[in-house]
N, CA, C and O of each residue as an XYZ file, in Angstrom:
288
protein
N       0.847     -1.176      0.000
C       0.000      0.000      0.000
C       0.889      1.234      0.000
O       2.053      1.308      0.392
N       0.008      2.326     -0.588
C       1.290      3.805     -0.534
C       0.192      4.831      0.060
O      -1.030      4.718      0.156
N       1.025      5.817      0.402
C       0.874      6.587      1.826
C       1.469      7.783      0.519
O       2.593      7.805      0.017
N       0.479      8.554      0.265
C       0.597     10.100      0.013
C       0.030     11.013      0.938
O      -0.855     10.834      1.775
N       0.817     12.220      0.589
C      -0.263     13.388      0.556
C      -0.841     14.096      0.486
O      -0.690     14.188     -0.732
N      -1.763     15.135      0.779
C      -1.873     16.352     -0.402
C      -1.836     17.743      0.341
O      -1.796     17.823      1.569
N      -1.851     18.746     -0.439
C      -2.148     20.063      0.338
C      -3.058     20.475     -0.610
O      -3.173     20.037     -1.755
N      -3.712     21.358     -0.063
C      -4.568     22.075      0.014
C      -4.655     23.373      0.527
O      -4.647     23.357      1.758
N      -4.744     24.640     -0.027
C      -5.190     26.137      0.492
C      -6.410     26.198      1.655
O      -7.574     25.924      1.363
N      -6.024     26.562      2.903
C      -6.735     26.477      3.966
C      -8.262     26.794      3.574
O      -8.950     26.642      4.584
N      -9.001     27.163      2.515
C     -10.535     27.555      1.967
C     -10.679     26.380      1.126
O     -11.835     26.010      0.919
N      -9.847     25.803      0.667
C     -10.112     24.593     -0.153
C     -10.350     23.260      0.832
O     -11.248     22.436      0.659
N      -9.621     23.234      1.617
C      -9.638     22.183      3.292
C     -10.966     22.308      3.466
O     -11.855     21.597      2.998
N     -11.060     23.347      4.236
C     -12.537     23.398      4.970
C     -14.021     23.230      4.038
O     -15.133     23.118      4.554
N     -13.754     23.241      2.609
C     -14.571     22.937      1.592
C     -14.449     21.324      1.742
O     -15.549     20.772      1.751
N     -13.426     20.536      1.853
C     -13.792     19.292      1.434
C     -14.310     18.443      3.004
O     -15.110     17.509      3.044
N     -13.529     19.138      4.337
C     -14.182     18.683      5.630
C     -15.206     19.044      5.350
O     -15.279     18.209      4.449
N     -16.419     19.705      5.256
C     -17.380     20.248      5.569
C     -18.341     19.123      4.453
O     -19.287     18.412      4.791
N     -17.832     19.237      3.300
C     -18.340     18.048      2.450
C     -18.314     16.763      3.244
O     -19.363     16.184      3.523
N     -17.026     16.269      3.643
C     -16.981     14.981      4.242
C     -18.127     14.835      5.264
O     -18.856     13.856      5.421
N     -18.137     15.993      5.919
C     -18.961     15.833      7.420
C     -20.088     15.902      7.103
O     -20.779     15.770      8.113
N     -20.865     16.085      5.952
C     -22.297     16.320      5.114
C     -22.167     14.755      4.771
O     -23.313     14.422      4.469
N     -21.663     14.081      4.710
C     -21.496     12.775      3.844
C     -21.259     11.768      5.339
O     -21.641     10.598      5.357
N     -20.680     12.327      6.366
C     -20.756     11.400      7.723
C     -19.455     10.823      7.745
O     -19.434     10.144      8.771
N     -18.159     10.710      7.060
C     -17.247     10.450      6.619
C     -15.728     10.847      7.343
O     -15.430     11.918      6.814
N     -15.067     10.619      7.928
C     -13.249     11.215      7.933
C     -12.755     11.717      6.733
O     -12.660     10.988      5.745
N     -12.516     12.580      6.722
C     -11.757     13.730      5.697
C     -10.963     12.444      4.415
O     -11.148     12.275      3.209
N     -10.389     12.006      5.066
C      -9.386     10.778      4.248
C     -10.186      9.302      3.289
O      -9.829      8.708      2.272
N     -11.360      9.142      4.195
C     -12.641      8.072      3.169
C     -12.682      9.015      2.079
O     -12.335      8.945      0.899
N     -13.077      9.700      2.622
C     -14.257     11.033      1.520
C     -13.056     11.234      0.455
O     -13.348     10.879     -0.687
N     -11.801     11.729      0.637
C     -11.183     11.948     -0.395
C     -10.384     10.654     -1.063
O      -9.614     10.703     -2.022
N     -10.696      9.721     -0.454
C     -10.029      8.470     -1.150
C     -11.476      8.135     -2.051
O     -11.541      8.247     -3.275
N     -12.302      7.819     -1.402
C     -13.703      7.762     -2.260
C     -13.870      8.491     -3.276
O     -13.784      7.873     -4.337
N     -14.056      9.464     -3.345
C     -13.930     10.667     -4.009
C     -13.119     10.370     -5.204
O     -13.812     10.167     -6.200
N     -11.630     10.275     -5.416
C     -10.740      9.956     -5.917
C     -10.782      8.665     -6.968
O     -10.549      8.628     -8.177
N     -11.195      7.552     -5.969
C     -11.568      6.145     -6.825
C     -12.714      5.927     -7.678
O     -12.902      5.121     -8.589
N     -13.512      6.927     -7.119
C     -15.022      6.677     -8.045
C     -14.516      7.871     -9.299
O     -14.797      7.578    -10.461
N     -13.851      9.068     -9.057
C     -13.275      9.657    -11.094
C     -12.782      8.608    -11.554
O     -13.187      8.183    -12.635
N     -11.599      7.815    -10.700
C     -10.883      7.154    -11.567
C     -12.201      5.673    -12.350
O     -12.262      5.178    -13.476
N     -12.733      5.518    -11.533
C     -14.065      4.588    -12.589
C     -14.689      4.942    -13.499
O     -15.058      4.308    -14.487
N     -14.928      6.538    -13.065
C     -15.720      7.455    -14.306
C     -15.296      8.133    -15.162
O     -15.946      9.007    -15.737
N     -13.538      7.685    -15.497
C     -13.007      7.790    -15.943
C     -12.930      6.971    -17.215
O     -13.308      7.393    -18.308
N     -12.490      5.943    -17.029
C     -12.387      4.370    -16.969
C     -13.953      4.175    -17.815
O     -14.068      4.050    -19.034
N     -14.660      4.184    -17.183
C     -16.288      3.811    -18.357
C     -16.155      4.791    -19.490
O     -16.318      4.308    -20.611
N     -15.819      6.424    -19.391
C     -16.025      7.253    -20.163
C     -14.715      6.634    -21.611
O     -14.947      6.526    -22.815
N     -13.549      6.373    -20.937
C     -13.152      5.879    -22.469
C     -13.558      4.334    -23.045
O     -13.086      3.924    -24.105
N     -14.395      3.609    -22.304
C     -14.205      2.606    -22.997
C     -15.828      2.655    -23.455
O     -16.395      1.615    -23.791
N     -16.622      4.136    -23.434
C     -17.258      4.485    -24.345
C     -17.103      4.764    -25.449
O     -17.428      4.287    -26.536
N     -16.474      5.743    -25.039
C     -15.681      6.585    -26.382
C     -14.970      5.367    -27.007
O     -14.745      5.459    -28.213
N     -14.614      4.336    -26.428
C     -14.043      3.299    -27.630
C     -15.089      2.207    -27.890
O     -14.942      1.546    -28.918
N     -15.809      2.020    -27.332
C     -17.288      1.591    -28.361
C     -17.771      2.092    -29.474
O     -17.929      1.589    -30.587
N     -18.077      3.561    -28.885
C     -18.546      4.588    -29.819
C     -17.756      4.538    -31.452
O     -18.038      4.487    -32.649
N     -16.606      4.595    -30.527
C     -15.524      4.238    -31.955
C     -15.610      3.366    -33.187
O     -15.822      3.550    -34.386
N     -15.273      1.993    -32.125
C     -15.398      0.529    -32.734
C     -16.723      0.405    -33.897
O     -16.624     -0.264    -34.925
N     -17.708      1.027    -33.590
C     -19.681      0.669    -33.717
C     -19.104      1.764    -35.014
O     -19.730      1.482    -36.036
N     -18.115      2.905    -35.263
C     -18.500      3.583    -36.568
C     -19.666      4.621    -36.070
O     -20.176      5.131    -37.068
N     -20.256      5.103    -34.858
C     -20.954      5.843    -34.616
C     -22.562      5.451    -34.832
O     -23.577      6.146    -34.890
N     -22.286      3.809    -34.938
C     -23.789      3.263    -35.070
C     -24.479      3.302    -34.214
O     -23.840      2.668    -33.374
N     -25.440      3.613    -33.721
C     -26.477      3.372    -32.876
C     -27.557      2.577    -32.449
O     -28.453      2.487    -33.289
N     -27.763      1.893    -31.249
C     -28.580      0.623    -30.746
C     -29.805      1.163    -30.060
O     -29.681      2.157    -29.345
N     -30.880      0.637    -30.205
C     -31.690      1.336    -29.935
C     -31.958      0.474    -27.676
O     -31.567     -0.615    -27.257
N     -32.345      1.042    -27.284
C     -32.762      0.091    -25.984
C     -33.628     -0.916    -26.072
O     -33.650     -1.794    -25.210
N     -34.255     -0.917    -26.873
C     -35.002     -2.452    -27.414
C     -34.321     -3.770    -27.961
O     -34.385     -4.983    -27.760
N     -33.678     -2.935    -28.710
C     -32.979     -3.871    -29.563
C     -31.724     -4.538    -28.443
O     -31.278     -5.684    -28.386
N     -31.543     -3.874    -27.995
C     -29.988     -4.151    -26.584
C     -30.913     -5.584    -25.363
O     -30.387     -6.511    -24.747
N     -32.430     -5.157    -25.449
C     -33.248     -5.923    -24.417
C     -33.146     -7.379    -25.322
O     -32.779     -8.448    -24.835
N     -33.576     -7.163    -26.830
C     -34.054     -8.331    -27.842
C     -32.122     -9.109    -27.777
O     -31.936    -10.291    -27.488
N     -31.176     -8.314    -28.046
C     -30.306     -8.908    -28.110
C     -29.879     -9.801    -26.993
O     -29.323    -10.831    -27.375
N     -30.001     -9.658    -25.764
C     -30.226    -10.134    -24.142
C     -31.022    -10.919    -24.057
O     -31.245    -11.102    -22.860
N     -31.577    -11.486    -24.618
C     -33.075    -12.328    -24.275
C     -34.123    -11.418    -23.091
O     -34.852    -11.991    -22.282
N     -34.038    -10.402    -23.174
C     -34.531     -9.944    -22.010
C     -35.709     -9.602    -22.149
O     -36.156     -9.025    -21.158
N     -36.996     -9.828    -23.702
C     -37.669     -9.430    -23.641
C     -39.190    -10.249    -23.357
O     -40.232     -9.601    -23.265
């Protein structure tokens, strides 16, 4: 495991405690949380954009995604 850390401008601090403490959280969940869930929404957003790619800009309708699934 690795051990960083960060700074922050004393108005930027009390912005993310005050968040944390709205959320019920230690300063350090909240910004590790925080942190791991961009890096996921990160992470989905290009391997949209590389669908999007792959497909030629084709488009599926939500029916057709249910019919392809057996889901209907």
């Amino acid at each position: 495991m690795t051990v960083t850390s960060l700074r922050f401008k004393d108005d930027q601090y009390k912005q993310v405690k005050e968040l944390a403490e709205f959320y019920g959280e230690p300063v350090t969940t909240f910004m590790r949380k925080t942190i791991l869930e961009r890096l996921e929404d990160e992470s989905d957003y290009r391997d949209a954009a590389s669908n999007l790619e792959a497909s030629h800009g084709e488009k599926v309708s939500r029916e057709e995604i249910k019919h392809r699934l057996g889901l209907e």
